[in-house]
KEKOLBA-661872 format. One record per residue (C-alpha): z, y, x; residue in one letter. Coordinates in steps of 0.1 Angstrom, whole numbers, plus 5000, padded with zeros to 4 digits. Layout:
<rs>
ZYXa ...
</rs>
This chain:
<rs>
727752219005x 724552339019x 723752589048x 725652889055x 722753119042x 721152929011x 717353129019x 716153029057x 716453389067x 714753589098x 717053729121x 716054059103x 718553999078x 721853819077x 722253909035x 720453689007x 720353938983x 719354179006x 716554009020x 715153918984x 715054298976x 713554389003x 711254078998x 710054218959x 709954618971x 707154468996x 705454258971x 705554488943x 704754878968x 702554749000x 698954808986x 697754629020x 700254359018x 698454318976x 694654408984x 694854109016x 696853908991x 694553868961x 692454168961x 690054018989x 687653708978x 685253589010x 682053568986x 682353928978x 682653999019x 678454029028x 677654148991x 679654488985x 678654818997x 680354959014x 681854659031x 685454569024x 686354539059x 685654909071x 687054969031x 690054809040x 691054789076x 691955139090x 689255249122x 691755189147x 692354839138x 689054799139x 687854929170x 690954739184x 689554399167x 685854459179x 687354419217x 689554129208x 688953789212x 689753609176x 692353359191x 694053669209x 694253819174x 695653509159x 698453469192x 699253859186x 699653829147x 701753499146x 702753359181x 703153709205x 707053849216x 706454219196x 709354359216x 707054359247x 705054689228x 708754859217x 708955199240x 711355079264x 709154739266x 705754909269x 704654879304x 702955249318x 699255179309x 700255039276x 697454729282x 698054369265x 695754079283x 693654269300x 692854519274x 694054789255x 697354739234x 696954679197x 697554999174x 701055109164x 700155049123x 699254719129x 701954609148x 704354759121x 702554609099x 702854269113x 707054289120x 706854379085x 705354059076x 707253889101x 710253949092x 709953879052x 708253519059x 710753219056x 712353039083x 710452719093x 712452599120x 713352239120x 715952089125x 717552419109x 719652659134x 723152579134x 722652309109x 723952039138x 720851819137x 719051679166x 715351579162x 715051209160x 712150919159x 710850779130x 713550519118x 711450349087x 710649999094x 706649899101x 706549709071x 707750029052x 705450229066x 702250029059x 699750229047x 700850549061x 699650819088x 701450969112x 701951289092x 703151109059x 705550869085x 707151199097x 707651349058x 709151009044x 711050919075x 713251309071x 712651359036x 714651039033x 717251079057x 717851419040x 718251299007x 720851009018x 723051269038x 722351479006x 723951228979x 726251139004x 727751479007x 727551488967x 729751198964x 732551298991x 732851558969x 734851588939x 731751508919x 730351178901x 728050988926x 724150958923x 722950668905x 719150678907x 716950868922x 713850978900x 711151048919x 708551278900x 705251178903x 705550898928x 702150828935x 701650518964x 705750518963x 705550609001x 709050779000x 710950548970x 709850228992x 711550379022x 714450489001x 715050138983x 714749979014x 717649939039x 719450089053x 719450329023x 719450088998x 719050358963x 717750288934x 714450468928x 712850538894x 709350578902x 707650828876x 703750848876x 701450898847x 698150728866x 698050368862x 695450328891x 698550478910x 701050248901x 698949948907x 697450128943x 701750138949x 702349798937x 699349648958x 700949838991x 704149648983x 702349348987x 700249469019x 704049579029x 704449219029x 707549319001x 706649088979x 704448768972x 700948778969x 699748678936x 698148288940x 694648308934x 692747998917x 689347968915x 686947728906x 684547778931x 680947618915x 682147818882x 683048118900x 680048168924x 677548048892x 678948358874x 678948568902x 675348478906x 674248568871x 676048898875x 673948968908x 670448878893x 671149078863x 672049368883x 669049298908x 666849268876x 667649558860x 667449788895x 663749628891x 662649728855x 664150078865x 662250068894x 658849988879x 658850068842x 658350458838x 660950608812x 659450648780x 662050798758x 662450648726x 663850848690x 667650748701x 667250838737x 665651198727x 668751288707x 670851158736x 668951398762x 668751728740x 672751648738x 672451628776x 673451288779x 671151078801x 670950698788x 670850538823x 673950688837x 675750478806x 674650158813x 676949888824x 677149868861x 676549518863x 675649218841x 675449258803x 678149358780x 678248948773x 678848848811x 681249118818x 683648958791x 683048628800x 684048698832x 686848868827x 688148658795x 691948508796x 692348148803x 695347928791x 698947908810x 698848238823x 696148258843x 693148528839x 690048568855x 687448838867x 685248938889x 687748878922x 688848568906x 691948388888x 695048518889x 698148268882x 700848518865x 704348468864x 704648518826x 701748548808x 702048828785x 699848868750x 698349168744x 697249268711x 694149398710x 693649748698x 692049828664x 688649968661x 689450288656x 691850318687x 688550138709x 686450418697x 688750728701x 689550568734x 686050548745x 685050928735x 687851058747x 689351238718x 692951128716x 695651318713x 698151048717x 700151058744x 700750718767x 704250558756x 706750558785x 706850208799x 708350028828x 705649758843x 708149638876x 711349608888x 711749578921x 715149418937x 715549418977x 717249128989x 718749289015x 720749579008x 720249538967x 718149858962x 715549868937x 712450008929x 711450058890x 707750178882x 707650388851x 704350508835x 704650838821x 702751138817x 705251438825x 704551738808x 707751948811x 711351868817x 712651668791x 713151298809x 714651138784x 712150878775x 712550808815x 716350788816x 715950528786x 713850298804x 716550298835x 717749908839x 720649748857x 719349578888x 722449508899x 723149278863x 719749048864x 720548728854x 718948478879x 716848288854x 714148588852x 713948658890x 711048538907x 711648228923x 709648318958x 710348388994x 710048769001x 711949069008x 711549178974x 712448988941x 710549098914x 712049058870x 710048838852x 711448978817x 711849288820x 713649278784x 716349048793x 717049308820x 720749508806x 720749898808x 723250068830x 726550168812x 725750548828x 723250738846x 723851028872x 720451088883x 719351328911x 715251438906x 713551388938x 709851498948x 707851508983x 705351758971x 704851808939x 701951978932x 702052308910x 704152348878x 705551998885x 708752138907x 709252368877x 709452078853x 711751898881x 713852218880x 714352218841x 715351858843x 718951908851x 719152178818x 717251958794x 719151628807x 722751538808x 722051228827x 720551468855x 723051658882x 720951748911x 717151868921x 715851818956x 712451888954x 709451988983x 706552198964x 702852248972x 699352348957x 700452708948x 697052738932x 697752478904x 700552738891x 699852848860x 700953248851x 704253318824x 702853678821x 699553638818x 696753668844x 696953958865x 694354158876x 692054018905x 691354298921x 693354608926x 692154938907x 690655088942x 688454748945x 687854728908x 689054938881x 690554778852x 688854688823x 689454698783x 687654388781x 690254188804x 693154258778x 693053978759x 692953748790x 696053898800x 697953838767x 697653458777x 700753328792x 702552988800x 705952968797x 706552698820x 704252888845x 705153138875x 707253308878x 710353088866x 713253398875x 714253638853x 714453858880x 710953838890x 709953848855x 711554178847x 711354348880x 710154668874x 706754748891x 706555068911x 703255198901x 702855398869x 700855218838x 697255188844x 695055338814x 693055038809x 696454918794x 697555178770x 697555068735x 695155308718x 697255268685x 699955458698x 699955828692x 699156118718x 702456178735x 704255848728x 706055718764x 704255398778x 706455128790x 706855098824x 705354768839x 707254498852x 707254138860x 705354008894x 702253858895x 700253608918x 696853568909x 694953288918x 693353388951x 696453488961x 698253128950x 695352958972x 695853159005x 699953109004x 698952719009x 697352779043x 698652659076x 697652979100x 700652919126x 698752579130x 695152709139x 693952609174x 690752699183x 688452399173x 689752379139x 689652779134x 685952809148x 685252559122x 686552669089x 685753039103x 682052909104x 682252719069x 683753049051x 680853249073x 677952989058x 679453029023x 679953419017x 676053429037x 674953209008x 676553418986x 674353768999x 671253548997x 671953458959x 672453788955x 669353888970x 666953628949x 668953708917x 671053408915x 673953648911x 674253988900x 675854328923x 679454318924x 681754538903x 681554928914x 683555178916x 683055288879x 683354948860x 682254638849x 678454608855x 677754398821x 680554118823x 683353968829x 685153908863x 685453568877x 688453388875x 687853248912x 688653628920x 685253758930x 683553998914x 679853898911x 678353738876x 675753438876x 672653598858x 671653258841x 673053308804x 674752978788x 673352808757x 675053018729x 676853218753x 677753608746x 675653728779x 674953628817x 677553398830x 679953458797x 679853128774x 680253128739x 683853178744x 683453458769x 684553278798x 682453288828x 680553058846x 681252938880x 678552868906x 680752588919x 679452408954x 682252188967x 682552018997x 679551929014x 678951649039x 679951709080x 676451699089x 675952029063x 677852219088x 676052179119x 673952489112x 673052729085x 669752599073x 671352249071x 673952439049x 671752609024x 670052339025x 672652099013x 673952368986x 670652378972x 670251998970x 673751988954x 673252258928x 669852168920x 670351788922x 669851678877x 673051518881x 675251828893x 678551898882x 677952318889x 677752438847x 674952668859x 671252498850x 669552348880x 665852478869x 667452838868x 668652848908x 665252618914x 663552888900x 665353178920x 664852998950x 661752918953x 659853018983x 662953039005x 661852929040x 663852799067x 662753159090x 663853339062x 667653179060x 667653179097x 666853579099x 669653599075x 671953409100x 671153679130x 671053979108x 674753869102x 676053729132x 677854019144x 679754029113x 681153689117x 683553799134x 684454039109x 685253759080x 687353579107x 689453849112x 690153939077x 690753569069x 693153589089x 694853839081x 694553739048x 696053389054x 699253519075x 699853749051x 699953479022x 703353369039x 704853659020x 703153528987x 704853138994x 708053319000x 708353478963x 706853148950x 709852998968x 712553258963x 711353258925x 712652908920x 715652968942x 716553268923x 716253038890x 718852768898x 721153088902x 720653258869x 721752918851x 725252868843x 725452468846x 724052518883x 726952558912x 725052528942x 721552628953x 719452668983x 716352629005x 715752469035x 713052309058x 713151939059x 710751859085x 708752039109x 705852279103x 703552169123x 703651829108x 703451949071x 703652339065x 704652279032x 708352219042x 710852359022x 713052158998x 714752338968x 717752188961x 720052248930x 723452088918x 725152118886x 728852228877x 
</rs>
């Protein structure tokens, strides 16, 4: 069961365990392979003297770069033949397009990466697949883009030739598939459906999810609209009421200058602005008149009355619940509930929507809720012509006699595919795991947080000790292996405990670490980059590290870190090393809060129209971070005050002072992002090597399940129990 190598191996190596050795040596010894994977942030690249790119790149790569044409660099690091510049391939003037051929030491540098990334190829080699067209039905794929078609339509077939195989063996067969954190239900509607037919237990904590998937069953055309009834004078009289209180209070804020009374002070000095509360239309009064329940099922709001099947009462919560609701402040946890069952006419799968917040592996309050579609009783069956009949009472609905589930996900984001992964220890009702993972930056760290930069960067610090005594045990990396492998570099000083007497043999180090900037660049797509899309996001990343020089320049930021320490502060935990200089109410210094963590200067995504030059750029930062309702921690008056006087000439002679250097960030950006392969390999081989260390798992393995350039993130990790 499986592929004949369970890793998707280069042709470098033909031996698992050799190939994951070699894979940890390189992580753990390259200090190339660690400074372009973590140790570089773009925001320090315009503000550190001397500049990391001469600090990092040897001469000869550069020189070689500063002839090169960036999409020439990109072929030659991911796409080029490297046997053409072996000795007996080299032809006599040792030229490649037109120019001089690239240095030896980056071209070993690059086989090295090469040949330790993860095979992408799809359909796998020898696997026996041919590459088909999209099978799902256009009703099934309502609601979905030509990428997410592609991912559903091979994610599915995989998992039905997977339970297949599972049940031609000498094993029970799947019952249900749980699929964790279902959102839309893009893949379980294309599962339940024909010709699969499976029963799907959709898991999803967000209730605006559930309803978004239970709304694209009925744009799916799966099952009936809900009959709207409306009287219409009512209706539009309401409506009208809601629209002249809204216009009227847009009026009085409009004209009336805000004159703040005793309440509204102590609301602004706790930095709460009374107008953002208000209702958003109509008065408290109208809004539940409008939305107040009428008799025999039927209920009414803004979009009008909805006739319900069974009309459901819902006792109102007590006061105390309303107003620890309302704040915030509740450290209840939602119960596990199922709000649908879904039965296909044809074929008999079913889809089951169950609201529940997962917050490790234990699915037991899931595997309770599991009914028996096949046992409904007719009576509570909706009565109406679709392709989906729906339960009316969900309690007269039997349970199953037993469940053999298999834990399905199509990208799971984070510390979810670890939770998935524990499911089959922590369940009994759970035998398998198929599971595709992304956002590698939402990992959280089991050892603790390494060190952002590396000690030739930015030496370590007492002061970062404490931070690195915080760990998650559900976080990265899951192996033993990984977390005990034994690090090749000697203790660094900053880490000695100073209780321990002169003399006294320091531990060795061990465990492997991905820090955050590292975690972000392993979720790129480089093989991918054309050259619109790469001039784009190169330019973006140029505007954004030139902001960074200019903050630096008016004080908005402070120097970065130098060679001998900590200059007054902690480090980001973005990963770069430069402070805000604005100090927080009660905080311990500039850019440390109270509880000494630092403050972000955070812009976020700007509109297109931000990009079309770099004035337009600063200029929309600026508006953004300045604006009184910005979600950047930093105060607005502070980097109003710093940047006043800034002309447009001024942020333009900043553009050409740095123009040649452009090219500079692109290259080491991409560098940095196809040497982040490496980094998703260990994230990958990590959970592999997991599923092996457990007894009650016989088979485990990796493989892609669709192709690359569709969805980069495409490797599944699949694990069956004994």
């Amino acid at each position: 069961m499986g592929p004949d190598t369970p890793l998707p191996l280069s042709p470098d190596f033909t031996n698992t365990e050799e190939y994951i050795e070699s894979l940890l040596h390189l992580t753990t010894s390259s200090w190339l392979l660690q400074t372009l994977c973590g140790g570089v942030h773009i925001l320090d690249f315009y503000t550190r003297s001397p500049s990391l790119y001469s600090h990092i790149l040897p001469q000869s790569w550069r020189e070689w770069f500063k002839t090169r044409d960036i999409m020439d660099i990109l072929d030659l690091l991911m796409r080029e033949d490297l046997s053409q510049f072996n000795p007996e391939g080299q032809v006599n003037d040792k030229t490649w397009r037109n120019g001089p051929a690239p240095p030896e030491e980056l071209l070993q540098y690059i086989r090295t990466v090469r040949k330790h990334l993860l095979a992408r190829d799809f359909p796998p080699p020898n696997s026996g697949l041919e590459p088909q067209k999209p099978a799902i039905s256009r009703h099934i794929a309502t609601g979905m883009k030509v990428k997410k078609v592609h991912e559903v339509d091979n994610f599915a077939r995989y998992i039905d030739r997977l339970t297949s195989e599972i049940a031609q063996s000498d094993k029970k067969p799947i019952t249900h598939l749980v699929d964790f954190g279902s959102g839309q239900n893009y893949l379980g509607r294309a599962l339940a459906a024909p010709p699969y037919s499976k029963h799907i237990v959709a898991v999803e904590s967000k209730q605006h999810n559930i309803e978004g998937a239970k709304n694209m069953d009925i744009l799916a055309k799966l099952v009936a609209k809900p009959t709207v009834m409306r009287n219409k004078k009512e209706y539009r009289a309401k409506m009208g009421k809601v629209k002249k209180g809204k216009e009227a209070k847009e009026d009085a804020s409009t004209a009336q200058p805000d004159v703040p009374s005793p309440s509204d002070a102590k609301e602004d000095e706790s930095g709460t602005n009374k107008h953002n509360q208000e209702a958003p239309s109509g008065s408290a009064t109208q809004n539940t008149d409008l939305a107040s329940p009428l008799q025999n099922g039927v209920s009414c709001d803004e979009d009008g009355c909805v006739l319900h099947q069974v009309s459901q009462n819902v006792p109102k919560p007590a006061p105390a619940e309303i107003s620890a609701e309302a704040s915030g402040f509740t450290d209840r946890t939602p119960a596990t509930k199922t709000s649908t069952l879904q039965i296909y006419n044809e074929g008999h799968g079913s889809v089951q929507y169950v609201e529940h917040m997962i917050k490790d592996g234990d699915l037991t309050p899931v595997i309770d809720q599991v009914l028996d579609s096949s046992r409904v009783p007719e009576e509570i069956v909706s009565s109406e012509i679709s392709v989906v009949a729906e339960a009316t009472n969900l309690n007269a609905v039997p349970k199953p006699k037993d469940v053999n589930a298999m834990v399905i996900s199509l990208h799971s984001c984070g510390n979810l595919v670890h939770y998935g992964l524990r499911s089959m220890l922590l369940n009994s009702h759970i035998s398998a795991v198929a599971m595709v993972g992304c956002c590698y930056n939402l990992l959280t760290e089991r050892l603790g947080p390494p060190t952002y930069k590396l000690p030739t960067l930015r030496p370590n610090h007492p002061r970062l000790e404490s931070t690195s005594k915080a760990f998650d045990p559900q976080g990265f990396p899951m192996s033993e292996r990984l977390a005990n492998y034994p690090l090749p570099h000697t203790p660094l000083e900053s880490f000695h405990d100073d209780s321990k007497a002169d003399g006294e043999q320091v531990k060795q180090p061990t465990g492997v670490r991905l820090n955050i900037t590292a975690r972000m660049m392993a979720v790129q797509a480089p093989f991918n980059w054309g050259v619109t899309d790469s001039e784009l996001f190169f330019t973006r990343h140029f505007y954004r590290a030139l902001l960074q020089r200019i903050f630096l320049d008016r004080g908005v930021v402070s120097a970065p870190l130098d060679e001998q320490g900590l200059v007054g502060g902690a480090v980001s935990a973005n990963g770069h090393t430069s402070q805000v200089n604005w100090t927080p109410p009660n905080g311990r210094g500039p850019g440390l809060s109270s509880d000494g963590k630092t403050t972000p200067l955070t812009i976020g995504t700007l509109r297109k129209f931000a990009y079309s030059d770099f004035v337009s750029y600063v200029r929309a930062a600026l508006a953004k971070l300045t604006a009184e309702n910005s979600f950047c921690e930093v105060d607005p008056n502070f980097i109003k005050e710093k940047m006043d006087g800034l002309t447009d000439d001024d942020i333009r002679d900043y553009e050409v002072s740095y123009a040649e250097r452009k090219k500079e960030l692109s290259v080491m950006w991409s560098l940095m992002a196809f040497s982040a392969g490496v980094v998703e390999a260990v994230v990958v081989t990590d959970r592999y090597l997991w599923l092996k260390e457990q007894e009650e798992v016989e088979h485990a393995w990796v493989e892609p399940v669709f192709e690359y350039k569709y969805s980069p993130r495409n490797l599944v990790v699949v694990g069956i129990k004994k």
